[in-house]
N, C-alpha and C positions, 0 to 999 in steps of 0.2 A: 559249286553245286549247280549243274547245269540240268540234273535230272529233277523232275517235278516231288517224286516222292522222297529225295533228298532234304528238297524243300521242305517241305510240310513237316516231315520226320524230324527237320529241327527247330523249325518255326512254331509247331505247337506247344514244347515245353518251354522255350522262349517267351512265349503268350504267357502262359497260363502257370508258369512253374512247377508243373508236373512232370515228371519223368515219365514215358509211352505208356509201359509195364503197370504205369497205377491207371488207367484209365479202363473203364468198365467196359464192357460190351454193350450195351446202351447206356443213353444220353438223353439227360434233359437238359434243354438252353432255356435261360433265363434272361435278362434284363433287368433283374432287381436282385441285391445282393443280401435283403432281407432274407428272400428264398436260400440263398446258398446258405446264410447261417442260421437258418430255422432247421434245416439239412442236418449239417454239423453237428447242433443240439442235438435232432431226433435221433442220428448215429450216433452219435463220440466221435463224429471224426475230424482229421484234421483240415483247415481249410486253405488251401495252398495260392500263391500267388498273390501274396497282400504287397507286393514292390510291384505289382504287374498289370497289363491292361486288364486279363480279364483273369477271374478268379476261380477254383475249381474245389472240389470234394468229391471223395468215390467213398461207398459206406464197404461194409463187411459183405454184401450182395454183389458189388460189382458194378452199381449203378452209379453213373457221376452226373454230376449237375454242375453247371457252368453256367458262369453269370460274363454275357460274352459283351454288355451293354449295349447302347441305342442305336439304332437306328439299320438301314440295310445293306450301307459299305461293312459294317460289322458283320452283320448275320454272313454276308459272301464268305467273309473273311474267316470264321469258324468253320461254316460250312466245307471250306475250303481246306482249312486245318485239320478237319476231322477224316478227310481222306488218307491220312498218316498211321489210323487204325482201323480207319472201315467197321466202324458200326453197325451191327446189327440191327439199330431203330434211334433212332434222333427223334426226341417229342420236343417242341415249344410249347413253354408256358410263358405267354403273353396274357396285355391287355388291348383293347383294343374300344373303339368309339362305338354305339350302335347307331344306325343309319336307319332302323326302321322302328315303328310303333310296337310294332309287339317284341323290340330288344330292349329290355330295361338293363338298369343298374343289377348288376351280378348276376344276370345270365351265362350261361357256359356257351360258348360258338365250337363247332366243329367244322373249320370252313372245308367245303368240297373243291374248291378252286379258289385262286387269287387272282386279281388284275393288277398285272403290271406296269404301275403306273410308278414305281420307284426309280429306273432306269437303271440300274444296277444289272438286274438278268440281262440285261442285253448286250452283256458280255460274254453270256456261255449259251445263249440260243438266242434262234429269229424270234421276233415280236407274236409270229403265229405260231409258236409254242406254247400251248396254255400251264400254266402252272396250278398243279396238281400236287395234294399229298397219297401217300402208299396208302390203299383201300385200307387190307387188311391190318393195320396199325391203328385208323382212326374204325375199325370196325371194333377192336380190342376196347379202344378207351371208350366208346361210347358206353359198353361194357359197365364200364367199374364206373362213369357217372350216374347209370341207375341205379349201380348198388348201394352209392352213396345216397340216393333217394331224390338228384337232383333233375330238371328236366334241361335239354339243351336246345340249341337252335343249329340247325344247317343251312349253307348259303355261299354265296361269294363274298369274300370280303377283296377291299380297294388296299395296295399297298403305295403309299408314298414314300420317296425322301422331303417330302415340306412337311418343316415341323410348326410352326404356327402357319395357320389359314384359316382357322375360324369365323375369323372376322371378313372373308372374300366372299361375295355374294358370289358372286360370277361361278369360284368353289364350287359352294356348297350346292347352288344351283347342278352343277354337272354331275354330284355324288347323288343327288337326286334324279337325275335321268339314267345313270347308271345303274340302279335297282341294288344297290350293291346292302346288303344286309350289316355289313361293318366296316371299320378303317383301322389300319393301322401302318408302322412301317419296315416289318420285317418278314412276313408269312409270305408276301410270291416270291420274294429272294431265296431264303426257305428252303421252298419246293422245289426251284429252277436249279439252285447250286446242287441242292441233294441230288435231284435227278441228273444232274453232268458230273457226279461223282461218284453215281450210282450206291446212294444213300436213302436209306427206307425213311421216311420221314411224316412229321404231323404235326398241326399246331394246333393245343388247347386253349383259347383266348376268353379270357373273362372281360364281360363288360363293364367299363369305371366310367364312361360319362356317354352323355347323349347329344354330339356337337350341332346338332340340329337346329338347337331351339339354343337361344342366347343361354336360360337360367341351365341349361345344359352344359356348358363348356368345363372342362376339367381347372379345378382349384387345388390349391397344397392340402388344403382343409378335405374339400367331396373327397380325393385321394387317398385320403391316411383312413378316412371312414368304409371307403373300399376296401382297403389294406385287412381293417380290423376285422371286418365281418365275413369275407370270403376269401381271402388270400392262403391261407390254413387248410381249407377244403380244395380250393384248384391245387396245393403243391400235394397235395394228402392223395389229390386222383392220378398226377403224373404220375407218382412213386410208385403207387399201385399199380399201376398198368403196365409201365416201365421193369418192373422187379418179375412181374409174372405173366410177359407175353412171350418171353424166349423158354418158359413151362406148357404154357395154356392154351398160346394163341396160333393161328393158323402158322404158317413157312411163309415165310417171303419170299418171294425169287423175283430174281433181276433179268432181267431181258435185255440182250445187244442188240444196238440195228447199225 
């Protein structure tokens, strides 16, 4: 299999146990497999790839959601896989740290840009590529968090592969000269793969902790208390936006250079 789209064509049911033919036209990624089987529930449907890295369901709509796990050698790695059907809209539902005073616990982020500070993108573009998600995608979901009643924040968020740092002054210090309104470590990988595989894409990031301040750092306990009170509403907004922006929402178009 010397050809790219050989690859991917059999490397994604591989992944995810899914046959091509079930995968939806849009796409939500996840990182929490709660989300894939709250999914399930809400459909009936079945949740495929329980032998497998990453697990998947597509409902009676056509919308599938994929639980692709941590971190941003993964996110590449989906993002990369999903070039096998070429999606119409790829959403992330993440969580992510807030970095500034006015991000509390269960804010909704709609980042307008990522800093690539994962190293990962810099395998499919130069470092002076900014990563970016598709306007009119995150123009859509901003959409259906108002109608849920909720308010959000826009901003840059910081993407790493360091998964504890907390504790590094030196860090934290520089996520604060970066102005950067959140952290996490999957949204600039994201943007950059989608965009080199000419993938419409977005990430809806709920805030679970505030790594700023010591009594801020994420616990199993502050997490599951995240879980309970907004996790339900961030997958309730993807589904919504995801089921009815290939109805509602503007065209997409891809541009070559």
């Amino acid at each position: 299999m010397a050809d790219r789209l050989q690859i991917t064509q059999n490397w994604l049911p591989r992944y995810t146990g899914m046959p091509l033919d079930a995968f939806g036209d849009y796409i939500l990624l996840t990182n929490f497999r709660h989300y894939v089987e709250t999914f399930a529930e809400m459909f009936s449907c079945t949740i495929e790839g329980e032998d497998k890295p990453m697990q998947a369901a597509t409902n009676s709509s056509g919308l599938t959601i994929i639980n692709f796990g941590i971190g941003s050698a993964n996110a590449a790695t989906i993002m990369d896989l999903l070039s096998a059907i070429q999606p119409k809209g790829v959403l992330f539902l993440g969580k992510c740290g807030g970095l500034k005073r006015s991000t509390e616990i269960g804010h909704f982020i709609l980042p307008n840009a990522a800093i690539r500070g994962e190293g990962t993108s810099n395998d499919y573009f130069p470092a002076e590529v900014p990563a970016l998600p598709s306007f009119k995608l995150h123009k859509f979901v901003s959409e259906k968090i108002l109608e849920y009643g909720y308010d959000y924040r826009t901003g840059v968020v910081y993407s790493t592969n360091r998964r504890i740092w907390e504790h590094d002054q030196e860090f934290l210090a520089k996520l604060k000269r970066m102005t950067s309104i959140g952290i996490d470590m999957e949204t600039a990988t994201i943007f950059i793969v989608g965009h080199y595989n000419v993938i419409a894409r977005g990430a809806l990031l709920l805030v679970s902790d505030v790594p700023l301040t010591p009594e801020g750092v994420k616990t199993e306990e502050s997490d599951l208390r995240v879980t309970q009170k907004w996790a339900d509403s961030h997958l309730r907004i993807g589904i919504d936006a995801m089921t009815e922006i290939g109805e509602k929402g503007e065209q997409i178009k891809h541009f070559t250079y």
